[in-house]
C-alpha positions as CSV (number, residue, x, y, z in Angstrom):
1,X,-12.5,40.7,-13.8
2,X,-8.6,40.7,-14.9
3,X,-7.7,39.1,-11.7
4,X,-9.9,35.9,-13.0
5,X,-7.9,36.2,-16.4
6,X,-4.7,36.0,-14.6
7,X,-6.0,33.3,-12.7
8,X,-7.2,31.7,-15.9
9,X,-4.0,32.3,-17.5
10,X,-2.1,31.0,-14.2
11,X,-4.0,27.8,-14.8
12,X,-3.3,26.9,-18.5
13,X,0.8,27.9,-17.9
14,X,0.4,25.1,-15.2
15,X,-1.9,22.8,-17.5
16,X,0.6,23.3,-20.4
17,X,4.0,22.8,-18.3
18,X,2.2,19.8,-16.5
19,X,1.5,18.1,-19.9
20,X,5.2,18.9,-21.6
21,X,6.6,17.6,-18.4
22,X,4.8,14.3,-18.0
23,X,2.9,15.7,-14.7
24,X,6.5,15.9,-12.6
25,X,6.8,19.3,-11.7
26,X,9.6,18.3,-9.2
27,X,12.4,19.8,-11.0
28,X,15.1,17.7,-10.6
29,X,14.1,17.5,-6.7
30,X,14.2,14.1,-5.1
31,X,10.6,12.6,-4.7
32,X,8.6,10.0,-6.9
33,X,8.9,9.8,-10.2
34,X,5.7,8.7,-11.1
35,X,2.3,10.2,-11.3
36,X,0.5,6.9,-9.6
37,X,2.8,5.6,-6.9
38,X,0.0,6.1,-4.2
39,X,-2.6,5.6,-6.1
40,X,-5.2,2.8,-4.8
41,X,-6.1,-0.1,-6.5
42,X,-9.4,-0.7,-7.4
43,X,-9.6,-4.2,-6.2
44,X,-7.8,-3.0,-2.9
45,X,-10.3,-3.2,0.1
46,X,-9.5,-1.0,3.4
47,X,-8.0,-3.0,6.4
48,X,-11.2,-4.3,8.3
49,X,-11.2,-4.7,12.3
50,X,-11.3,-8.9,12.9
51,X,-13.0,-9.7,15.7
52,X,-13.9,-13.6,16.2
53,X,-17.8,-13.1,16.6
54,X,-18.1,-10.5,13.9
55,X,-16.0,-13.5,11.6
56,X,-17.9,-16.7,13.0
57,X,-21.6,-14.7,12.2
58,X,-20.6,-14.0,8.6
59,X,-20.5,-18.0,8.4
60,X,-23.1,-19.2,10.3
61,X,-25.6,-20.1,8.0
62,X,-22.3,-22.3,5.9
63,X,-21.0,-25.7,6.6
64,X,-18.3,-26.4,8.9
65,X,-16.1,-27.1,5.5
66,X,-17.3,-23.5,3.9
67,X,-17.0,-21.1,6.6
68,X,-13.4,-22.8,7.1
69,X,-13.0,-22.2,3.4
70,X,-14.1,-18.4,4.0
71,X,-11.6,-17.8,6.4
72,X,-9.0,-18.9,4.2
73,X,-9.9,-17.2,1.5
74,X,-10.0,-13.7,3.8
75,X,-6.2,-14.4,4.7
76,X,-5.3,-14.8,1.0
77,X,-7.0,-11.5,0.4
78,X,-5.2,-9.5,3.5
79,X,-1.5,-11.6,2.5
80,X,-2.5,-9.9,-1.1
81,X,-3.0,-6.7,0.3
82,X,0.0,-7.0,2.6
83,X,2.2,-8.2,-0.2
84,X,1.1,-4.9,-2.6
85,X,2.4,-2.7,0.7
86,X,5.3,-4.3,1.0
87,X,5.9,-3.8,-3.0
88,X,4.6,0.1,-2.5
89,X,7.1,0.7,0.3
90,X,10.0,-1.0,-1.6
91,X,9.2,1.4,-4.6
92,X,9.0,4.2,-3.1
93,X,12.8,3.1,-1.1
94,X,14.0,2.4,-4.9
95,X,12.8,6.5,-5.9
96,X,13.9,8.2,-2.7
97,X,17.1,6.4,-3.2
98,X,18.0,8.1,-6.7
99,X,21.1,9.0,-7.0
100,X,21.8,8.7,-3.2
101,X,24.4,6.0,-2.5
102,X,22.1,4.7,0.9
103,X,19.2,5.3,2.7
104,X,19.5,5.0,6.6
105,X,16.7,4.0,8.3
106,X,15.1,5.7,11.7
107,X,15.6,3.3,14.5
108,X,12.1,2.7,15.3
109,X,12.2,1.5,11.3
110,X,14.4,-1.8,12.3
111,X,12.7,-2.1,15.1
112,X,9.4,-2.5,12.9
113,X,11.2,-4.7,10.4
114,X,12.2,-6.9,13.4
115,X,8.6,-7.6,14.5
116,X,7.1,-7.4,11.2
117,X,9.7,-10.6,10.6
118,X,9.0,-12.3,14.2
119,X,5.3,-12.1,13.2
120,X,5.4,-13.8,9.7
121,X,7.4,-16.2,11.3
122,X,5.1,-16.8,13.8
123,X,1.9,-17.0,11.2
124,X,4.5,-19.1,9.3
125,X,3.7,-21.8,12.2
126,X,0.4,-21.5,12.7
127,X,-0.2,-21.9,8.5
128,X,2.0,-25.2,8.9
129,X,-1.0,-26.3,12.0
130,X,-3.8,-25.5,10.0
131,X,-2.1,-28.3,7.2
132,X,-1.6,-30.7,8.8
């Protein structure tokens, strides 16, 4: 019984410290400042597999001019998602770097920013094909 009391007692000193704090219980430690930086968005929808057939059947029953319109309006909603991990990954760069004068990246890291780059580039094209 007076260990559930300590416990009890554990868990308000936490509550209490947690609330006079501002929920950062880092302590001056380097991490994210914020209580929210991973949180998900509730409009943000989990990366779906896309597979031609699986795409072509949600549109079947559409004009040629609607299901075109679909598939547009999917690669807005996956450049929106895109975009938002692109603005979570440069947050999270801006807290880790604190007072740090610079992070170095992994190798592996420029090698991903390499191809990441190549690719947009490459969708770049293929946006100016569908135009025109």
């Amino acid at each position: 019984m007076q260990s559930n009391k300590l416990v009890e007692l554990i868990k308000q000193c936490f509550q209490e410290m947690l609330e006079e704090e501002g929920g950062n219980t880092t302590g001056a430690v380097g991490g994210y400042l914020t209580k929210f930086a991973f949180k998900k968005s509730p409009k943000m929808k989990p990366l779906e597999e896309s597979r031609y057939s699986q795409f072509k059947n949600k549109a079947k029953t559409r004009s040629p001019k609607e299901q075109l319109h679909i598939g547009i309006k999917e690669i807005q909603i996956k450049l929106d998602e895109i975009n938002r991990l692109v603005d979570f990954a440069t947050r999270m760069k801006t807290e880790l770097k604190g007072d740090a004068v610079e992070i170095e990246f992994l190798k592996r890291t420029h090698n991903s920013l390499f191809k990441i780059n190549e690719k947009i580039v490459q969708m770049n094209d293929k946006i100016k094909g569908l135009t025109t």
